[in-house]
GUDOGU-715308 format. One line per 2 residues: number of its first residue (from 1); for each residue x, y, z of C-alpha. Coordinates in nm, 4 decimals, padded with zeros to 6 digits. Each point is the difference from the previous one (the first is absolute). Layout:
residues N
NUM	X/Y/Z ~ ...
end
This chain:
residues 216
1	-02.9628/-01.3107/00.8860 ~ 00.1362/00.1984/00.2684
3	00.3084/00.2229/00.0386 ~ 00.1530/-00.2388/00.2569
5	-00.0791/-00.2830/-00.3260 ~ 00.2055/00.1970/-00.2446
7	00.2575/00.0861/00.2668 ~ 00.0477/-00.3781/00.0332
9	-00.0432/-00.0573/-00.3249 ~ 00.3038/00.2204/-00.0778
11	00.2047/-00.1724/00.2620 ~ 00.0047/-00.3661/-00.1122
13	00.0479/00.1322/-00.3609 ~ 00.2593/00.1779/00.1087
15	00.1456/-00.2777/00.2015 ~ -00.0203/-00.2681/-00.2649
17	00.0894/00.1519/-00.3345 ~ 00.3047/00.2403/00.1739
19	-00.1350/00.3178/-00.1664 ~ -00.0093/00.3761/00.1704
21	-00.3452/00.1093/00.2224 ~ -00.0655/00.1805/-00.2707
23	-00.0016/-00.2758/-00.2781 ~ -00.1234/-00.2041/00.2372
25	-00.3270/00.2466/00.0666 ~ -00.0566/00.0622/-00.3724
27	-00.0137/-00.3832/-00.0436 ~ -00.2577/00.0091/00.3262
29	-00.2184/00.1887/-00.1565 ~ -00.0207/-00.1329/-00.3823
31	-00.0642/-00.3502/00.1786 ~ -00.2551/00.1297/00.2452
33	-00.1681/00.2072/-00.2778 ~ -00.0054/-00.2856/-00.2664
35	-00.1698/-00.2409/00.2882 ~ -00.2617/00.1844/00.1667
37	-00.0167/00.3604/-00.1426 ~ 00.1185/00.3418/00.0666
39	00.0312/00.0090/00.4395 ~ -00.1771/00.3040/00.1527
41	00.1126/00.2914/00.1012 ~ 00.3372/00.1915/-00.1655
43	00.1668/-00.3953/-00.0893 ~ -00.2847/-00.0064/-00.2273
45	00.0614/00.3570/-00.1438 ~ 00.3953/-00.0871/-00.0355
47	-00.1831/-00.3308/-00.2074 ~ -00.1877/00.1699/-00.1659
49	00.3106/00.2610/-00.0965 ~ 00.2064/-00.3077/-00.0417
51	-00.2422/-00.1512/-00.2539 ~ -00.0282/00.3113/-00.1970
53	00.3649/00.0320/-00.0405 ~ 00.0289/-00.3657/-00.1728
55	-00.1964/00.1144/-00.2876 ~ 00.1299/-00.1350/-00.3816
57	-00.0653/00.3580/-00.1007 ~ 00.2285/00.1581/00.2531
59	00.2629/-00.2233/00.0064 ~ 00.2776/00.1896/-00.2471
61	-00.1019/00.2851/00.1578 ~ 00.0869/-00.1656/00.3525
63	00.4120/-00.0834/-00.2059 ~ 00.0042/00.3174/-00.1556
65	-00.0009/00.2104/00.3712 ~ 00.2267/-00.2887/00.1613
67	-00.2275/-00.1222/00.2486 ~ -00.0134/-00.3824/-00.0753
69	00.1957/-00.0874/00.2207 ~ -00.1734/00.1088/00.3455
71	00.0037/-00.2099/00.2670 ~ -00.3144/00.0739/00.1398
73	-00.3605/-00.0321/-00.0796 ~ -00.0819/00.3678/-00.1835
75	-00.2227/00.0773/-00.2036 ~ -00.2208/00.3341/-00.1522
77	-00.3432/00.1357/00.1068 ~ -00.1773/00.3603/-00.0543
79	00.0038/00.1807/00.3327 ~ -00.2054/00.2681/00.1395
81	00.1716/00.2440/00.2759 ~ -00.1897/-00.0124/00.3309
83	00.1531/00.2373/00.2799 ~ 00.3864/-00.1469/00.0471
85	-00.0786/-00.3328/-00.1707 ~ -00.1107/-00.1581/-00.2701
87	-00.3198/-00.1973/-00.0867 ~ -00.0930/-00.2378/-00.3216
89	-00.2056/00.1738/-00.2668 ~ -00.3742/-00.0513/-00.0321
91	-00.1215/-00.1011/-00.3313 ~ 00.0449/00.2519/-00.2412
93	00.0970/00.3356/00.2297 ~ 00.2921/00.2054/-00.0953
95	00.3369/-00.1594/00.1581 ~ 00.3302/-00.0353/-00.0956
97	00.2110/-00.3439/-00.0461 ~ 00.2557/-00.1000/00.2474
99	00.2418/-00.2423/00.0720 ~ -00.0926/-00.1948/00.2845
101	00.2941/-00.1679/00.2173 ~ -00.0819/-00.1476/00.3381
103	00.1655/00.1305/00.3306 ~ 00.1250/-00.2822/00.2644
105	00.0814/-00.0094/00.2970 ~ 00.1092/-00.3162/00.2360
107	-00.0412/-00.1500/-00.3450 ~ -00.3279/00.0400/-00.0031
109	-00.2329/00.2281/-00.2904 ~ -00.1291/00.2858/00.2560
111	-00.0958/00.2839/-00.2554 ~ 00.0172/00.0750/-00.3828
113	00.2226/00.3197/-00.1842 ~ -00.1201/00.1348/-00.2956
115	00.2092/00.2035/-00.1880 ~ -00.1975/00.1590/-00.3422
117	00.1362/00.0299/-00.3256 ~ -00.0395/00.3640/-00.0501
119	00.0889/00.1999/00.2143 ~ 00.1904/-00.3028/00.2028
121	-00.1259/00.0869/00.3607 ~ -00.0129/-00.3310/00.2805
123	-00.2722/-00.0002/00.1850 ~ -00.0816/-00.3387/00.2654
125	-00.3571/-00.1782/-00.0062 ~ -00.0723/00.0071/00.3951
127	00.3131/00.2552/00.1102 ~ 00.1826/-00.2668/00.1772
129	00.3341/-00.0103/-00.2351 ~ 00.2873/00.2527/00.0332
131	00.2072/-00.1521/-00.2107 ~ -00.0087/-00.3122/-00.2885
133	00.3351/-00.2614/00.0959 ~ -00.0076/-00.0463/00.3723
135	00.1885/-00.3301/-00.0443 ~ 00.2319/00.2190/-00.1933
137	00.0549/00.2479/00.2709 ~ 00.0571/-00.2185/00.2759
139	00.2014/-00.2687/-00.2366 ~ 00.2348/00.3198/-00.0431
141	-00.0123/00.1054/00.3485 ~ 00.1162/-00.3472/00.1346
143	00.2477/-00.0177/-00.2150 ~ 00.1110/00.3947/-00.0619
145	-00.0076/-00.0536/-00.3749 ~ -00.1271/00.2789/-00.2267
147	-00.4054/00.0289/-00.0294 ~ -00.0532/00.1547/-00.3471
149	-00.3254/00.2165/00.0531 ~ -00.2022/00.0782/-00.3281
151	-00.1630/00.2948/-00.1038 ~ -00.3791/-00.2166/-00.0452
153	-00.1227/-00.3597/00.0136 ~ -00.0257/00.0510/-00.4191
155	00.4644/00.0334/00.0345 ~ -00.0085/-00.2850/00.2537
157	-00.1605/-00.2333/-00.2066 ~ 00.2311/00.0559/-00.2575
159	00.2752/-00.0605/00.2409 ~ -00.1145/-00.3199/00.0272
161	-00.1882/00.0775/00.3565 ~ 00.3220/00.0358/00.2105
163	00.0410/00.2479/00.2092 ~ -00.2486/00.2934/00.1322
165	-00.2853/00.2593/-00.0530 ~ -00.0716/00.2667/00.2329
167	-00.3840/00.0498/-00.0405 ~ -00.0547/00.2407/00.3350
169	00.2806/00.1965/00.0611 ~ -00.1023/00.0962/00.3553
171	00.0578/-00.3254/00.0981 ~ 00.3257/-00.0775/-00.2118
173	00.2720/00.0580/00.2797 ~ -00.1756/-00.2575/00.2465
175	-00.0092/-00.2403/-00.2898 ~ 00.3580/00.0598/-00.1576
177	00.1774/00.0697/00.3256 ~ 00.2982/-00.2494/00.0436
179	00.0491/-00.0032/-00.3454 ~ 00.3682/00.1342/-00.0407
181	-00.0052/00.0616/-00.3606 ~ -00.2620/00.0896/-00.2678
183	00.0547/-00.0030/-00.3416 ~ -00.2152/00.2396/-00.2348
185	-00.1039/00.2075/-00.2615 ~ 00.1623/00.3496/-00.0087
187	-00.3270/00.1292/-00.0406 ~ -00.1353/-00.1774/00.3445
189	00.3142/00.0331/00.1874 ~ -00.1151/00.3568/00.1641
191	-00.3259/-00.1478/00.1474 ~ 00.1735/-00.2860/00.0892
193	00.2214/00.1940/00.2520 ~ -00.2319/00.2334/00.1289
195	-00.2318/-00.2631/00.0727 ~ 00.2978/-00.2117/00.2185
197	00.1731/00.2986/00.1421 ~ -00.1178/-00.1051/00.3041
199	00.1304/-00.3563/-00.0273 ~ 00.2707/-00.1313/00.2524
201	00.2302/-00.0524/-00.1811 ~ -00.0516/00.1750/-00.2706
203	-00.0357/-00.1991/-00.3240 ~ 00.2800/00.0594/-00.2749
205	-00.1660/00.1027/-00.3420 ~ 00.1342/-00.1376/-00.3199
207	-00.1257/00.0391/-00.3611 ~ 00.1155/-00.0604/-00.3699
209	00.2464/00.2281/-00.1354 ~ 00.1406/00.1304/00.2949
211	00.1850/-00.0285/00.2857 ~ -00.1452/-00.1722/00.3251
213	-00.0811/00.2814/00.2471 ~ -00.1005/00.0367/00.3205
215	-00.3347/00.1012/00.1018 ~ 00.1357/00.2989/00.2687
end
């Protein structure tokens, strides 16, 4: 099963049972999985994460944090640094566990984000994402509503995966840019306009508890 399989997979699922990309891909993958095994390559690591998340053993645990309600495949692994990214643990070496989310683009899975438990730090399986939520960005940019931008993957799960993640922040202007408002933590609001300062126009900065404010 190819990429360009799932991708068209996703489509007629998509088409037929008038559900999101995202539903749409999670529901991809389960069937694709359940028929002829985990795919190669990182659709069989998001599988794989997938399968792990479905455990009996972890579902209250799943409720309890809020993150039932997802709408894409997710799932956990035990992730080992390597340089800028991220690689799958071997066996038994010391790693920590992560939430794994995939990142899309054109609808289609192109990388993996892992964000760890403790500390929470993102880090992409092949480099290729700058942000989790593309649809989200440019669904907000065609339409100039508000893109709410999370702190981590592990918040934008919980928010039900709407929105956006900024996982490399060199690249977050060309990503967000067109994007008139983003709405935020207090705590990320600072990076978030240093990293668009550059922007034309710049992007208006909003988060809860206070008043809207420009990002001059």
């Amino acid at each position: 099963m190819t990429r360009a399989d799932f991708e068209e997979r996703a489509a007629i699922i998509e088409h037929d049972g008038g559900l999101s990309r995202a539903e749409a891909e999670a529901l991809a993958l389960r069937e694709i999985r359940d028929l002829a095994g985990d795919p190669p390559g990182i659709l069989g690591e998001l599988a794989r994460a997938d399968r792990r998340r479905q455990h009996p053993d972890l579902a209250s645990m799943i409720v309890a944090l809020g993150l039932g309600l997802a709408r894409c495949p997710w799932g956990f692994d035990h992730v080992v640094a390597d340089g800028e990214t991220y690689r799958p643990a071997i066996d038994a070496e010391p790693a920590h566990a992560a939430f794994i989310v995939p990142g899309v683009e054109d609808g289609a899975v192109v990388d993996l984000v892992a964000c760890t438990v403790t500390p929470q730090r993102m880090r992409s399986r092949l480099g290729c994402a700058a942000v989790v939520g593309s649809d989200e960005i440019e669904r907000a940019r065609e339409t100039d509503a508000p893109l709410l931008v999370f702190d981590n993957t592990i918040r934008w799960l919980r928010g039900y995966s709407r929105g956006a993640v900024i996982v490399d922040w060199i690249r977050a202007a060309r990503e967000i840019e067109g994007v008139q408002t983003l709405m935020c933590s207090a705590a990320l609001a600072p990076r978030l306009r240093d990293a668009t300062r550059r922007c034309w126009p710049r992007p208006t900065i909003a988060f809860a508890g206070e008043a809207m404010c420009h990002a001059a």
